[in-house]
N, C-alpha and C positions, 0 to 999 in steps of 0.2 A: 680677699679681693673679689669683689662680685663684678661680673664681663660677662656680656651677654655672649651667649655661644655663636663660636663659627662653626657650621657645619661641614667644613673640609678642614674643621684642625687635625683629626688621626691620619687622613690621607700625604696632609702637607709634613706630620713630622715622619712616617715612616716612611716618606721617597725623600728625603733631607740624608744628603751625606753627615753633615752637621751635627745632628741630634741622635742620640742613643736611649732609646725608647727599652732598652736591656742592657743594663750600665753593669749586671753581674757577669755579662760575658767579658768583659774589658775588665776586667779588675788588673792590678797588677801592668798594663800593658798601656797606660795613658799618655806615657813620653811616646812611644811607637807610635802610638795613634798619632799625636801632635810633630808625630819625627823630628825630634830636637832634644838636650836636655835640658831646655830653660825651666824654670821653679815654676811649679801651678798654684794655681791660688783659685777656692772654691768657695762660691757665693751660696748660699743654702736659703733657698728662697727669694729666686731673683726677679718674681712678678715680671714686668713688662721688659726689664733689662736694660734700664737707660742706665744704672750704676754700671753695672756689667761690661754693658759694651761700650759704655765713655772711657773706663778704665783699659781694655783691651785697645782701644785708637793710643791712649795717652803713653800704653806699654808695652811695643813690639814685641820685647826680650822675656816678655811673661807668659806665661800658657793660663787661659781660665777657662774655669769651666762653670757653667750655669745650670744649679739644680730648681728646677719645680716641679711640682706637685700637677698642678693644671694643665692640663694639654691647651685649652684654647689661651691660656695665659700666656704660655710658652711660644705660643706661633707670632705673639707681639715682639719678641724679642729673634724670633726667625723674620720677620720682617726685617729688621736691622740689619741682621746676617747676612743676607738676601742682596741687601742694597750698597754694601759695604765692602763685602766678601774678602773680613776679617780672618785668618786663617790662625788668629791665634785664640782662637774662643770656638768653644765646644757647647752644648747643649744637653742635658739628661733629664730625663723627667724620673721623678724618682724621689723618695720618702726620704728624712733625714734618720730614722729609725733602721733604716737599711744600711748605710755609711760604708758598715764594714766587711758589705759584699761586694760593696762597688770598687771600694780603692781598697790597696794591700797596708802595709804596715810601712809609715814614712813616706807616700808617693806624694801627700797635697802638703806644700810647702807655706800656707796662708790660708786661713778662712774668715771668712765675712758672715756676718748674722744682723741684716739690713730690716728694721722693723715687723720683728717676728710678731707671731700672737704673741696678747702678752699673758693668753688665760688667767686670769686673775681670781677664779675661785678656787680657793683652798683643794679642794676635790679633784682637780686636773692639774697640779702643780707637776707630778707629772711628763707632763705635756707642754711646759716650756722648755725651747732649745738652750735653755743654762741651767737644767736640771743635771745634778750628778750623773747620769745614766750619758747623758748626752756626752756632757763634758769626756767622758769614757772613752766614746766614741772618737772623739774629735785629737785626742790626746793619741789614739791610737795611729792615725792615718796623718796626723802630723809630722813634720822632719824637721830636725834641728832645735831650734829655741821656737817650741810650739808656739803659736801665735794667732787669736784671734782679735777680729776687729768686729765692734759692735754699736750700732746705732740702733736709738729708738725715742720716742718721746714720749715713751710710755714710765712717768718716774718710780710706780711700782715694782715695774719689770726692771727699770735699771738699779733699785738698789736689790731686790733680791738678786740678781747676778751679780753684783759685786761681791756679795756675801757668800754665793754660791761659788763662782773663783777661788777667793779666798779660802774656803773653807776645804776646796781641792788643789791648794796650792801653787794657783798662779799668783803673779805679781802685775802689776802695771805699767806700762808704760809711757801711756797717753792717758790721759781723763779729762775730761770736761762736762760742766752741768748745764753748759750753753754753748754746743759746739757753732752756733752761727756766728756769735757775738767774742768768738775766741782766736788764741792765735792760730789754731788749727782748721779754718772756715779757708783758709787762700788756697790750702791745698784737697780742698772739701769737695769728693765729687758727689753730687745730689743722687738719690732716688725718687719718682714723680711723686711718691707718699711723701720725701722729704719738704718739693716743692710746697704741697697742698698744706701738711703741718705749718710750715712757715708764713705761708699765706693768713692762715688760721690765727700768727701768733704763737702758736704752738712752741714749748722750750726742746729742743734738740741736746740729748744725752750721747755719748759716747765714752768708748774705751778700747784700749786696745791690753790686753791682757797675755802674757805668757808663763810658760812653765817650761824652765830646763830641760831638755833631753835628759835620763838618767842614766 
């Protein structure tokens, strides 16, 4: 996602109650932060956070939490925050290769992977978030019947994650090769990549994928 820089993005995230600019001091400690014990559910790459925080209006009883990479990307989705003042949504900026600093073992009850890269040469394979190593991750800081949800219109990237699931033994629960034109589009909340793909024409993949607690 290329956003031309704000120049008070570092100052606006670090005087933010909101955002946790050092997500390894809070590991373990996310329902406290959120003071409740509603189930959190973590978006991994949540660009400008219109998924995010349309989900956090539509679901009081949910705790989420928004990771990205980008500080000036981030402060589009503290814009929201800001105007909203949403208190069931959180903010991290912070790598998906770190995961298992941030949260402990069982703390995110849901994650989302909303139009990742989809790297697509052999050589950074990698470096997609449905790479085994990830899956690793994600199995780990999961709780209950792990569960992720995944959108992308990238058909490459969606059938190797099916395969990559698969092959770490999740199962399915949802899928669709045309999530707009499906029965799962009424309860479909968009990402602004979602809008522009569709604009485009573009065909919308999903899945929702889990694996058993053992």
């Amino acid at each position: 996602m290329r956003v031309r820089n704000r120049a008070d993005a570092r100052e606006r995230l670090e005087n933010s109650p909101v955002v946790f600019l050092q997500p390894k001091d809070n590991k373990g400690k996310w329902k406290e932060i959120f003071g409740n014990d509603n189930p959190i559910h973590l978006e991994i790459g949540s660009g400008k956070g219109k998924f995010i925080h349309t989900l956090a209006e539509k679901h009081p009883d949910i705790n989420f939490i928004a990771m990205e990479a980008q500080p000036t990307v981030l402060t589009f989705l503290l814009d929201k925050v800001e105007e909203t003042h949403r208190e069931n949504l959180k903010l991290i900026s912070g790598n998906a290769e770190d995961l298992l600093e941030y949260f402990a073992e069982g703390e995110v009850d849901q994650l989302y992977l909303n139009f990742s890269d989809p790297w697509p040469k052999t050589r950074h394979e990698k470096r997609r978030l449905t790479f085994h190593t990830f899956l690793a991750r994600y199995e780990a800081i999961l709780n209950g019947n792990k569960t992720i949800v995944q959108k992308t219109d990238n058909q490459g990237l969606f059938e190797y994650s099916l395969m990559s699931y698969a092959k770490y033994g999740f199962t399915f629960n949802r899928l669709s090769l045309d999530l707009t034109n499906s029965v799962y589009e009424e309860d479909n909340v968009h990402t602004e990549y979602e809008d522009k793909f569709i604009k485009k024409g573009n065909r919308i993949y999903m899945v929702e994928a889990v694996i058993e607690s053992k």
